[in-house]
N, CA and C atoms of all chains as a GROMACS GRO file, in nm:
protein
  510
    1UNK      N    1 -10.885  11.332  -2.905
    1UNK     CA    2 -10.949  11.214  -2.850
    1UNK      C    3 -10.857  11.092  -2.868
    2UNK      N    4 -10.865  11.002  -2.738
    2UNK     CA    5 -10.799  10.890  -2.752
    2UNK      C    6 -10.886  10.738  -2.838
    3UNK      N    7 -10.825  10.674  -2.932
    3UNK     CA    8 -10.887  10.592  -2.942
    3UNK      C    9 -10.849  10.465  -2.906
    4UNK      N   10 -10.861  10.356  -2.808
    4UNK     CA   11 -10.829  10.214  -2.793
    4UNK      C   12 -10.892  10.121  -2.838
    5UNK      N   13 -10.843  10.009  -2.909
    5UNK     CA   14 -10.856   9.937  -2.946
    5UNK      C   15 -10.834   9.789  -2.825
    6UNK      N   16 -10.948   9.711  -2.783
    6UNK     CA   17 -10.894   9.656  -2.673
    6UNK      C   18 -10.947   9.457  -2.677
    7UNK      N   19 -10.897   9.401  -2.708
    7UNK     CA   20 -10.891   9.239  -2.724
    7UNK      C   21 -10.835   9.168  -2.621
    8UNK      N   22 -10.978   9.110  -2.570
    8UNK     CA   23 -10.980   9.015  -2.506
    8UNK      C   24 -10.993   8.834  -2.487
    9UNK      N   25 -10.879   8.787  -2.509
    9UNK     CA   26 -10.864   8.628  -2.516
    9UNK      C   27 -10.845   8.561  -2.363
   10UNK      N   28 -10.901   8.402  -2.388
   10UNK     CA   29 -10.874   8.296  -2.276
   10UNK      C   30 -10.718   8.314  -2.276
   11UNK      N   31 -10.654   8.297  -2.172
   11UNK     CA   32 -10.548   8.245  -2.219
   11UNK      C   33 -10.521   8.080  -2.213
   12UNK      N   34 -10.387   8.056  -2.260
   12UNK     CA   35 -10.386   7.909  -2.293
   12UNK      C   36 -10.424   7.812  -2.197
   13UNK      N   37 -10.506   7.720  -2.261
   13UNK     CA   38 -10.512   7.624  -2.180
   13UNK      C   39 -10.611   7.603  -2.118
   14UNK      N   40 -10.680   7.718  -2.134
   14UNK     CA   41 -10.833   7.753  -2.078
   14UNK      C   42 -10.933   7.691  -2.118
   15UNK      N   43 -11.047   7.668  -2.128
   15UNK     CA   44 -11.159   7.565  -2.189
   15UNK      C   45 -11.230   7.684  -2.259
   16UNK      N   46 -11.241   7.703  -2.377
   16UNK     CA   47 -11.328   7.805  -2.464
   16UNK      C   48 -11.459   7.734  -2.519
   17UNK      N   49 -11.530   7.722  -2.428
   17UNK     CA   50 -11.696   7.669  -2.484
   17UNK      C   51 -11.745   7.714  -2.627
   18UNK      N   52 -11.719   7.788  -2.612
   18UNK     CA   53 -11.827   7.869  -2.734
   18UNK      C   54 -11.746   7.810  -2.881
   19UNK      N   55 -11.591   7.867  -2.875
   19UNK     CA   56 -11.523   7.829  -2.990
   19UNK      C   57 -11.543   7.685  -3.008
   20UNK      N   58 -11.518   7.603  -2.895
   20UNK     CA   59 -11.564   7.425  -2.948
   20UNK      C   60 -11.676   7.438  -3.018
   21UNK      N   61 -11.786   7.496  -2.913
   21UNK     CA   62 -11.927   7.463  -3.006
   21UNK      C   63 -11.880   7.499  -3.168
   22UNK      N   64 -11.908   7.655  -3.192
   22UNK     CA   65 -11.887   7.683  -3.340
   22UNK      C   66 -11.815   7.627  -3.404
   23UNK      N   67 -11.663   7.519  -3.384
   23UNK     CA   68 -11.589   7.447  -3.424
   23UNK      C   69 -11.689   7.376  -3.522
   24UNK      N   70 -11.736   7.301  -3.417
   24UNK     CA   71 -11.818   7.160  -3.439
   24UNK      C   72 -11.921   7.191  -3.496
   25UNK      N   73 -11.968   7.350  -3.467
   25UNK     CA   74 -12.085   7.341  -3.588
   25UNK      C   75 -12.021   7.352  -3.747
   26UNK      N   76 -11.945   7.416  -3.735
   26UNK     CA   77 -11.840   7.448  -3.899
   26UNK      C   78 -11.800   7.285  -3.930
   27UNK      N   79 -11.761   7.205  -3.872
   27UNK     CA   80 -11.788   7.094  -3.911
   27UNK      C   81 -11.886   7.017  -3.953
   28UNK      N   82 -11.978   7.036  -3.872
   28UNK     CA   83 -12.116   7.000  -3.953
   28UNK      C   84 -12.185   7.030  -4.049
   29UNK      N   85 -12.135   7.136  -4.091
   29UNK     CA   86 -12.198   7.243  -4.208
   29UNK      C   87 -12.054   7.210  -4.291
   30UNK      N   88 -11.997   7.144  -4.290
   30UNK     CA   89 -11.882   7.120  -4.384
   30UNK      C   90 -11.784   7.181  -4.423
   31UNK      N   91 -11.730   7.246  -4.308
   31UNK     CA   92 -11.627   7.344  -4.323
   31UNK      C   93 -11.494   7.277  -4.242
   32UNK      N   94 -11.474   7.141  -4.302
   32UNK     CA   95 -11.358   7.092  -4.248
   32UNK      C   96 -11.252   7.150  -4.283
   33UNK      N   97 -11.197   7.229  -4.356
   33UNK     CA   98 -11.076   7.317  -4.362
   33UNK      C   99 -11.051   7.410  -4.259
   34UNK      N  100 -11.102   7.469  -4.166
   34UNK     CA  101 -11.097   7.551  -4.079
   34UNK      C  102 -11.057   7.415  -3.949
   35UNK      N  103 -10.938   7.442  -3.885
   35UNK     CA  104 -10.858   7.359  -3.848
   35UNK      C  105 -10.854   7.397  -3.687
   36UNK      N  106 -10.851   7.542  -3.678
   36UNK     CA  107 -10.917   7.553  -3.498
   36UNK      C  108 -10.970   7.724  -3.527
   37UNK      N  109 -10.983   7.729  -3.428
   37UNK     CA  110 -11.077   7.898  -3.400
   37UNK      C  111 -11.069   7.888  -3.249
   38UNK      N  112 -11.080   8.007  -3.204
   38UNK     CA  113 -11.048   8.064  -3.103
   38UNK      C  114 -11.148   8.218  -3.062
   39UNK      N  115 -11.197   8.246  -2.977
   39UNK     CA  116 -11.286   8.404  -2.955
   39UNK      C  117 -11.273   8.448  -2.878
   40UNK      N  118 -11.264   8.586  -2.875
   40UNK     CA  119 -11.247   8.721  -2.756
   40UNK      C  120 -11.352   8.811  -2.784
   41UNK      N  121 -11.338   8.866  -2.697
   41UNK     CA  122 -11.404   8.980  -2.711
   41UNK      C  123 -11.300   9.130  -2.755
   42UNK      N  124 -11.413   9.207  -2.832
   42UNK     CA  125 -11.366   9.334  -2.854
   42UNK      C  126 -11.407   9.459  -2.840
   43UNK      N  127 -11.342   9.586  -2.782
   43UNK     CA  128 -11.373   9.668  -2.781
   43UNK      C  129 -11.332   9.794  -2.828
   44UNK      N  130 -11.413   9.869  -2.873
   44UNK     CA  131 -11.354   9.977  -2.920
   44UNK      C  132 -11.390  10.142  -2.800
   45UNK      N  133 -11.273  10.214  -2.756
   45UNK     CA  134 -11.272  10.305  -2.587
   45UNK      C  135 -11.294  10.402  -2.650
   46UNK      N  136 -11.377  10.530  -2.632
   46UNK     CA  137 -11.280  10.641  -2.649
   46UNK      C  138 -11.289  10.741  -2.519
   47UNK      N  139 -11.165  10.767  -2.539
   47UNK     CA  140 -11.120  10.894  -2.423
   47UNK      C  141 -11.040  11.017  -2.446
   48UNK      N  142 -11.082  11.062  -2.337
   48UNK     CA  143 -11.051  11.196  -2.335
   48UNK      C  144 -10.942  11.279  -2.390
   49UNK      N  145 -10.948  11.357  -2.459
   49UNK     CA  146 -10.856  11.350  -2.554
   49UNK      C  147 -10.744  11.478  -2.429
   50UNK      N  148 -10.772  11.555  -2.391
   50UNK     CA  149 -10.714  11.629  -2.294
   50UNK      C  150 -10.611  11.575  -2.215
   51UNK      N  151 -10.605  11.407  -2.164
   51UNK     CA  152 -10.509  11.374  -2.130
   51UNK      C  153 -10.405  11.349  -2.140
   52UNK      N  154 -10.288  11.305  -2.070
   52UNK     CA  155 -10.198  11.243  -2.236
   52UNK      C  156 -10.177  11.118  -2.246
   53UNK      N  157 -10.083  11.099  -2.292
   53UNK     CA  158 -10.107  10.943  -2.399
   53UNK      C  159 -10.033  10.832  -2.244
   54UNK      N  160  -9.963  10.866  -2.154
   54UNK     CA  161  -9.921  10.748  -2.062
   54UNK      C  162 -10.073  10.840  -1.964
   55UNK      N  163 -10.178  10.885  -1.954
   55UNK     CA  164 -10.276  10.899  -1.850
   55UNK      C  165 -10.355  10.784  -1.927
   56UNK      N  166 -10.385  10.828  -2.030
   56UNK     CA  167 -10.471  10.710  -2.146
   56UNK      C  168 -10.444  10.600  -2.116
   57UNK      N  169 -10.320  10.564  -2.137
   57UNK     CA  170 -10.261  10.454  -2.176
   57UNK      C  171 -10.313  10.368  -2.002
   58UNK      N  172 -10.326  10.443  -1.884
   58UNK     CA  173 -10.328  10.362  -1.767
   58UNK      C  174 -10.476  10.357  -1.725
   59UNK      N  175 -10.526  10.458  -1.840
   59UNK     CA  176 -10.711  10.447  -1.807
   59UNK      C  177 -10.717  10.276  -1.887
   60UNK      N  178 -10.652  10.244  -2.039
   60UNK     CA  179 -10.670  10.159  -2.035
   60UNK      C  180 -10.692  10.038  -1.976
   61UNK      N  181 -10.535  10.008  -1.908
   61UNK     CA  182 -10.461   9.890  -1.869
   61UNK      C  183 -10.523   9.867  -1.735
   62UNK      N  184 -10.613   9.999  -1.691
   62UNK     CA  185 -10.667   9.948  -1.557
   62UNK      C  186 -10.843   9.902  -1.616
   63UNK      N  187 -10.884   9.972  -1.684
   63UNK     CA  188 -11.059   9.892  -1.704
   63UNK      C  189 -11.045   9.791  -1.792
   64UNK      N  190 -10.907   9.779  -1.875
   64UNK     CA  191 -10.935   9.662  -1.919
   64UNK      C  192 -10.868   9.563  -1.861
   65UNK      N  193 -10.833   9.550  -1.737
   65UNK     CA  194 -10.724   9.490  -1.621
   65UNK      C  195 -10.878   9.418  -1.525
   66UNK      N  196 -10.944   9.546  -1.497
   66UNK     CA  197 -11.040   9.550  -1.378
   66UNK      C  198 -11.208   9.519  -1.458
   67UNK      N  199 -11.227   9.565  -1.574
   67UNK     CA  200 -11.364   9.563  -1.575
   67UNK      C  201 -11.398   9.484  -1.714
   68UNK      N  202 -11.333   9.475  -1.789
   68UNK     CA  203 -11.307   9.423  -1.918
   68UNK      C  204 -11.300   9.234  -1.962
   69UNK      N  205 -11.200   9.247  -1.841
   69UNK     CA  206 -11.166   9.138  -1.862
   69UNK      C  207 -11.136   9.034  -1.746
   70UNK      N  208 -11.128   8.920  -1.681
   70UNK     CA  209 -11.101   8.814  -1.578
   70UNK      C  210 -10.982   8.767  -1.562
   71UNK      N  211 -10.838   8.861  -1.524
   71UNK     CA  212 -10.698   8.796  -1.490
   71UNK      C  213 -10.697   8.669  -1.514
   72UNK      N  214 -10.802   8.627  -1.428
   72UNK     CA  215 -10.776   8.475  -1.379
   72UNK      C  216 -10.769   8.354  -1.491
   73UNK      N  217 -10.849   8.431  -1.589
   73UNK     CA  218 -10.835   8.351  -1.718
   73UNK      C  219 -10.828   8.414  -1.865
   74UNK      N  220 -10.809   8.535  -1.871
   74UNK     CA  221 -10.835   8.597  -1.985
   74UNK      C  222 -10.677   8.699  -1.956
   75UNK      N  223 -10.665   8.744  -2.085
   75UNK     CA  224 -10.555   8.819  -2.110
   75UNK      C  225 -10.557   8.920  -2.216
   76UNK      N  226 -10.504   9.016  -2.199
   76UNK     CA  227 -10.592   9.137  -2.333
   76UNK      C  228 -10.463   9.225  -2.359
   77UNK      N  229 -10.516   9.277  -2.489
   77UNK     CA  230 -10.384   9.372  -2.584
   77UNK      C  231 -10.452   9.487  -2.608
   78UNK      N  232 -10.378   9.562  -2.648
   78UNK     CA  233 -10.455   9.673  -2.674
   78UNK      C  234 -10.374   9.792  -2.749
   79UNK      N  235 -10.369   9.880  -2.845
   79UNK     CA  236 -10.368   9.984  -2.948
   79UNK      C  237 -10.419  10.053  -2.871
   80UNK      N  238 -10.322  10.154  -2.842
   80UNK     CA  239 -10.397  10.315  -2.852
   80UNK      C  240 -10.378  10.395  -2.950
   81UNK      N  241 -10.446  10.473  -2.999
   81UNK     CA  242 -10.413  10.590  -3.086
   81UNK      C  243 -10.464  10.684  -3.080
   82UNK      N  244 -10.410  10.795  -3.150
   82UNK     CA  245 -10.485  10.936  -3.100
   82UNK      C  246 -10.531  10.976  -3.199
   83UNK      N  247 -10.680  11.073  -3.200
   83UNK     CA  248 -10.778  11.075  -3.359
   83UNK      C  249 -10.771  11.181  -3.272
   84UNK      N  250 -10.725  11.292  -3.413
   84UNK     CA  251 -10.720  11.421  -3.455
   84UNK      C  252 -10.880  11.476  -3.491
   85UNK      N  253 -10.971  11.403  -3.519
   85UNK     CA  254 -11.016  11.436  -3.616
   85UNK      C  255 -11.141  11.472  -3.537
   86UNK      N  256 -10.050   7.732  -4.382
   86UNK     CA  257 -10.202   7.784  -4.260
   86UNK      C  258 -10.158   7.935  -4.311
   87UNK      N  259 -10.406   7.932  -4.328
   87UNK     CA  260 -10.408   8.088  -4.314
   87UNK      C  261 -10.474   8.076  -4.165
   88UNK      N  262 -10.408   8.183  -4.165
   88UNK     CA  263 -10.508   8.242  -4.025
   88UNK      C  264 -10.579   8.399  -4.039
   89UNK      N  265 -10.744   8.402  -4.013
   89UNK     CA  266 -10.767   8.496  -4.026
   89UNK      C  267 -10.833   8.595  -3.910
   90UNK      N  268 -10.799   8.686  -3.887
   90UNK     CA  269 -10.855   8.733  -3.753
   90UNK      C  270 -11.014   8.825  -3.807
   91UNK      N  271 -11.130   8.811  -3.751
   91UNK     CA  272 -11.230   8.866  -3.792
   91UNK      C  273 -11.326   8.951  -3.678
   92UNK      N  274 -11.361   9.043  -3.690
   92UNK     CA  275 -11.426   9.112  -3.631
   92UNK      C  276 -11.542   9.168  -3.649
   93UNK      N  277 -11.666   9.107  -3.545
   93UNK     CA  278 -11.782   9.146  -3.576
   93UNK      C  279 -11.826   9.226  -3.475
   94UNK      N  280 -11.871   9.325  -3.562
   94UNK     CA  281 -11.933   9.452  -3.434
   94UNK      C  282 -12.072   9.490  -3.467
   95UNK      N  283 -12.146   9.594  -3.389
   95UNK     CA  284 -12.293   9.580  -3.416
   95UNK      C  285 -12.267   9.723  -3.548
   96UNK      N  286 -12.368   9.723  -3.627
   96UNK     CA  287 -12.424   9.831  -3.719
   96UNK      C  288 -12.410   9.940  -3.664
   97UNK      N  289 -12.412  10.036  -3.723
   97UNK     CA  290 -12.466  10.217  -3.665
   97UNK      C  291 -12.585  10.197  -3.668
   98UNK      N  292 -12.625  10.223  -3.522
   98UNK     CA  293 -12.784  10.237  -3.515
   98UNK      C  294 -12.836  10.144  -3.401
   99UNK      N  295 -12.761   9.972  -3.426
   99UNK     CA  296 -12.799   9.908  -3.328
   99UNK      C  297 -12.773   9.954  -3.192
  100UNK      N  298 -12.892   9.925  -3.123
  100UNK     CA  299 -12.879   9.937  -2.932
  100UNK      C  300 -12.770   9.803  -2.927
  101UNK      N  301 -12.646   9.856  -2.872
  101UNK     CA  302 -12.581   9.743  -2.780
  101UNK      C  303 -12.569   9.767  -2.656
  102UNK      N  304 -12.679   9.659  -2.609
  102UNK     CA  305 -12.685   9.652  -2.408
  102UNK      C  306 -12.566   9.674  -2.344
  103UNK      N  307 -12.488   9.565  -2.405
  103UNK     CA  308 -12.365   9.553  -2.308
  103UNK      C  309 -12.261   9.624  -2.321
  104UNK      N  310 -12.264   9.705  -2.375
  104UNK     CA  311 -12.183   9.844  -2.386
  104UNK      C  312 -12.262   9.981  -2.346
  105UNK      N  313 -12.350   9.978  -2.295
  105UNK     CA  314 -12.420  10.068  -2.278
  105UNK      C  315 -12.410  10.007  -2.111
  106UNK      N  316 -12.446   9.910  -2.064
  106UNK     CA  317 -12.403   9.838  -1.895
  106UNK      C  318 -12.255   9.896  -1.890
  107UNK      N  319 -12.114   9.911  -1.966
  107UNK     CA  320 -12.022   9.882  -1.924
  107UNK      C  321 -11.983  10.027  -1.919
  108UNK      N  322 -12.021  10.093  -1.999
  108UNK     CA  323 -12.015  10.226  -1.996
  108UNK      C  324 -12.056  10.319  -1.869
  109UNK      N  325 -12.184  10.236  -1.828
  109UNK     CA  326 -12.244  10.301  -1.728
  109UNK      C  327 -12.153  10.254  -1.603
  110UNK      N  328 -12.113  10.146  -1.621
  110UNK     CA  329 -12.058  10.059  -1.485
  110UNK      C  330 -11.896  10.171  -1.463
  111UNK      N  331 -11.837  10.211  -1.594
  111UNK     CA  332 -11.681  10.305  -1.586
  111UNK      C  333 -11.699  10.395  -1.532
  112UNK      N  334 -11.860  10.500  -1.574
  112UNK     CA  335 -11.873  10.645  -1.512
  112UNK      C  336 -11.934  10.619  -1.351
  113UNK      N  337 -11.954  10.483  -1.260
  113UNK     CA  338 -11.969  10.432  -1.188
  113UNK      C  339 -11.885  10.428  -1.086
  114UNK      N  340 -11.744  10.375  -1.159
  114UNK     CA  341 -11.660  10.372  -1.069
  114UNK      C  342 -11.542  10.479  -1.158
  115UNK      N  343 -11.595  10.582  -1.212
  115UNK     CA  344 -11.490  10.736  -1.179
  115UNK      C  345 -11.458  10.694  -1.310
  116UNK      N  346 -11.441  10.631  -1.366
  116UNK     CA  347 -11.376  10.636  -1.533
  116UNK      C  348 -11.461  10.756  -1.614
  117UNK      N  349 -11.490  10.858  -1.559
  117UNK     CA  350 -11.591  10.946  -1.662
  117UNK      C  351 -11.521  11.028  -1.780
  118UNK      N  352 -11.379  10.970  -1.824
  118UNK     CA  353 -11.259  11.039  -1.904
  118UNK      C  354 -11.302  10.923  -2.060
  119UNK      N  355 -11.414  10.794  -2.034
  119UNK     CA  356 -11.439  10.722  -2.137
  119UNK      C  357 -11.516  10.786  -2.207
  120UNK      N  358 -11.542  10.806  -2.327
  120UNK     CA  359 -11.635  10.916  -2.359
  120UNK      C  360 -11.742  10.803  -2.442
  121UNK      N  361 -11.680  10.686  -2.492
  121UNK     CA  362 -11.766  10.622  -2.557
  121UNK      C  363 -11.723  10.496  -2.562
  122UNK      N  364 -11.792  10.367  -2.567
  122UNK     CA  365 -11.712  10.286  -2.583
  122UNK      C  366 -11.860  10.139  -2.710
  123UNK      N  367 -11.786  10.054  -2.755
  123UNK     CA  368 -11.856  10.006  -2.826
  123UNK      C  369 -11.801   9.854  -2.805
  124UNK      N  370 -11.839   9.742  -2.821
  124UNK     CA  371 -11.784   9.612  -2.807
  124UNK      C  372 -11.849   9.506  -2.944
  125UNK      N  373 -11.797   9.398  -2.929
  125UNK     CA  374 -11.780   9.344  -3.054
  125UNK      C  375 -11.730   9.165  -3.028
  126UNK      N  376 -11.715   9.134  -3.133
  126UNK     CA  377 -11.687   8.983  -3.105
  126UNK      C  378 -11.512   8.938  -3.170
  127UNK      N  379 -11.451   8.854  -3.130
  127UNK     CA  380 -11.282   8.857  -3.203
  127UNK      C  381 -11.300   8.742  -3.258
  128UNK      N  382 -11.273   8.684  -3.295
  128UNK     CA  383 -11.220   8.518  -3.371
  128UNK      C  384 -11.142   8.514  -3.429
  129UNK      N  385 -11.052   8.442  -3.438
  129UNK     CA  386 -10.890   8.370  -3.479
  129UNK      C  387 -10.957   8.258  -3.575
  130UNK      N  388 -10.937   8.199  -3.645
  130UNK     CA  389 -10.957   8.084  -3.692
  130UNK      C  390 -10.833   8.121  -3.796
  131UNK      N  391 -10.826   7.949  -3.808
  131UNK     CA  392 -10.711   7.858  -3.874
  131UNK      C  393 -10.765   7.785  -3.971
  132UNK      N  394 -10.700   7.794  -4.095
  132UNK     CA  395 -10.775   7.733  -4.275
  132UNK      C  396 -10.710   7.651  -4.367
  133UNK      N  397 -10.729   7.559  -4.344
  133UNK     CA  398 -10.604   7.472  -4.433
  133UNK      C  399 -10.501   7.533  -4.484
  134UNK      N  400 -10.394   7.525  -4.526
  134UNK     CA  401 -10.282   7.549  -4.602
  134UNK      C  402 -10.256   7.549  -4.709
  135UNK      N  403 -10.322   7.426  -4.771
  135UNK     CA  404 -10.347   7.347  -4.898
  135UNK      C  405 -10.468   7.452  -4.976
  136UNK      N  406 -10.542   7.542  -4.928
  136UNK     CA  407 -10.631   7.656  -5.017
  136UNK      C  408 -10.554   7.741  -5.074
  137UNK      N  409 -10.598   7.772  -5.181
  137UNK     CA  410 -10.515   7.941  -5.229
  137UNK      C  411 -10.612   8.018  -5.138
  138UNK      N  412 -10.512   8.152  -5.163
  138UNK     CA  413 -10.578   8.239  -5.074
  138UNK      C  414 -10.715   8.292  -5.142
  139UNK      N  415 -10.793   8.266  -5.279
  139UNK     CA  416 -10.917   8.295  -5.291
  139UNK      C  417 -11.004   8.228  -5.219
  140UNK      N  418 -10.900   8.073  -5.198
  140UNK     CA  419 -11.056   7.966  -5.173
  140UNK      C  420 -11.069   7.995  -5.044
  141UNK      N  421 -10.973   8.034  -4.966
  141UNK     CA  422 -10.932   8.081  -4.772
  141UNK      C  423 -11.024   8.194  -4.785
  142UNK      N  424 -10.993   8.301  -4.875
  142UNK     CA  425 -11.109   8.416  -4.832
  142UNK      C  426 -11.242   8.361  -4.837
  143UNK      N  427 -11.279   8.313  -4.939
  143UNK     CA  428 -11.440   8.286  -4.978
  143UNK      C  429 -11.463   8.171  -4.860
  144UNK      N  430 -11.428   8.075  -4.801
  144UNK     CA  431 -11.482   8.057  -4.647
  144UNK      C  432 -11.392   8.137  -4.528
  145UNK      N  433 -11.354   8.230  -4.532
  145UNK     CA  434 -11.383   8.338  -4.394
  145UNK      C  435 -11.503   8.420  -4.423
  146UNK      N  436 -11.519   8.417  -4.550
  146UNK     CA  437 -11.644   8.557  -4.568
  146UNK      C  438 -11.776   8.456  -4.562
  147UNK      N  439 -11.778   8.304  -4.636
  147UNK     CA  440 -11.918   8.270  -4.566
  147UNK      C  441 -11.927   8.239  -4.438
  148UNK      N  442 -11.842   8.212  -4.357
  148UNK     CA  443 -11.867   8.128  -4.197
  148UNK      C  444 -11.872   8.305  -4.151
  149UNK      N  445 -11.833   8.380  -4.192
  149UNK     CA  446 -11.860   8.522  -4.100
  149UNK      C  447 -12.005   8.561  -4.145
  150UNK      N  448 -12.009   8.570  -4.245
  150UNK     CA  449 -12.200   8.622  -4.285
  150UNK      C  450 -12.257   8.521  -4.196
  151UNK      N  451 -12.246   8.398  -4.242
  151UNK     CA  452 -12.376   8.262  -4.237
  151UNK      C  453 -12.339   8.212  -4.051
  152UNK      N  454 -12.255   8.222  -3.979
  152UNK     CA  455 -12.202   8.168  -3.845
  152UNK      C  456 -12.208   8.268  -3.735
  153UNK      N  457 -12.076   8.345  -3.787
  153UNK     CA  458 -12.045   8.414  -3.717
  153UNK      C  459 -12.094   8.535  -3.670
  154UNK      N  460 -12.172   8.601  -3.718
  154UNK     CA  461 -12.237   8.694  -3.740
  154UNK      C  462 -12.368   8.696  -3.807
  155UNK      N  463 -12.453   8.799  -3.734
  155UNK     CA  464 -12.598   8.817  -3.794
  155UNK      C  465 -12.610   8.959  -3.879
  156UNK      N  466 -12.603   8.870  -4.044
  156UNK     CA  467 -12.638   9.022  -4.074
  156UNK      C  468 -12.694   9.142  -4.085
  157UNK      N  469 -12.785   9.107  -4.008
  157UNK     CA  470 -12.939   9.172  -3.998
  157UNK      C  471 -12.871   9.261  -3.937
  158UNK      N  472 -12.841   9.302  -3.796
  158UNK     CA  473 -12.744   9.368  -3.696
  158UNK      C  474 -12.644   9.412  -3.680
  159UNK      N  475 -12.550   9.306  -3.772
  159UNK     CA  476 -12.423   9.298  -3.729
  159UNK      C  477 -12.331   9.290  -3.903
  160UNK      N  478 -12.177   9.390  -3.861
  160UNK     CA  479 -12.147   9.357  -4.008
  160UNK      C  480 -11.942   9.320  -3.942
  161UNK      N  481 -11.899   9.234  -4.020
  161UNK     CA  482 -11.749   9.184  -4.063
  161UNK      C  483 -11.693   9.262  -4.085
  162UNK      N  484 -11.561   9.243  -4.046
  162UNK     CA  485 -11.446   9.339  -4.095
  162UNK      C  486 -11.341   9.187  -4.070
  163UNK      N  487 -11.205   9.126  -4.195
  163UNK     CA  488 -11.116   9.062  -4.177
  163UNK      C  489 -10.966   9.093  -4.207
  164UNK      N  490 -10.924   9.039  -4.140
  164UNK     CA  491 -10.747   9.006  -4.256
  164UNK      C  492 -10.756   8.863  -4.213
  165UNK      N  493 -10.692   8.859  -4.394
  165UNK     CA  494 -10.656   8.711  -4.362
  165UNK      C  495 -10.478   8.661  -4.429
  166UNK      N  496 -10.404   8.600  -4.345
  166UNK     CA  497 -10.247   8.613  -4.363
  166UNK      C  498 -10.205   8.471  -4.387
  167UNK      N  499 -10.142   8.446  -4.448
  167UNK     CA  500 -10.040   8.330  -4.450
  167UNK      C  501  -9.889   8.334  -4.358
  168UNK      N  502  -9.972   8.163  -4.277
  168UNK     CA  503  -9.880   8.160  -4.174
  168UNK      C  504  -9.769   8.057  -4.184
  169UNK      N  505  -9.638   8.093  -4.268
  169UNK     CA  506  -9.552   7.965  -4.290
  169UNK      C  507  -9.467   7.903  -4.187
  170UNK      N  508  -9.574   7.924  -4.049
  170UNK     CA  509  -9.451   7.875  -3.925
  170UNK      C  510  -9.524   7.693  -3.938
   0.00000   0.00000   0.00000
């Protein structure tokens, strides 16, 4: 079995709502040491283990290309590995 | 600067909708090689410099229980690194 590991960020420059909010709430709750924050999403894939590791590797790069994530503003990484187990 | 990357995902056990939509949406359009997939939340945050790294851990671990995450549902996983750029 394949396992991916798959993270999804704004990329730069982008307006991240959510992270401002929680910013500003960690400020309010007095957590002025925390200096910025930033959020993605994450996922954890698994696939077929029968394939091989560049079939995997393009099941990734395409659902998390196409269904995962928004080109237009988001940008994603991703770990594959293979579990033996 | 620490920076710590944190990851909140749901419990064993919790129903997550939106992995259960996205799953359905892959074997939808032919991805039926996903065998499972699970999603989760990412955050980056940035922590003064001026903390040792006890006082940096002990607020990533409360803003992740008390903020970032619901523990009722949901449980943390972190690293947290010193960044001397």
């Amino acid at each position: 079995m394949w396992r991916a590991i798959i993270i999804v960020k704004y990329k730069e420059g982008i307006l991240d709502p959510e992270a401002k909010t929680i910013h500003h709430a960690l400020g309010t709750l007095g957590y002025h040491v925390v200096t910025d924050l930033t959020t993605g999403k994450y996922f954890e894939v698994e696939i077929d283990g029968s394939l091989s590791r560049a079939e995997a590797e393009k099941v990734v790069q395409e659902i998390s290309s196409k269904i995962l994530s928004n080109p237009v503003v988001q940008r994603f990484t991703y770990e594959l590995t293979e579990d033996k187990a």
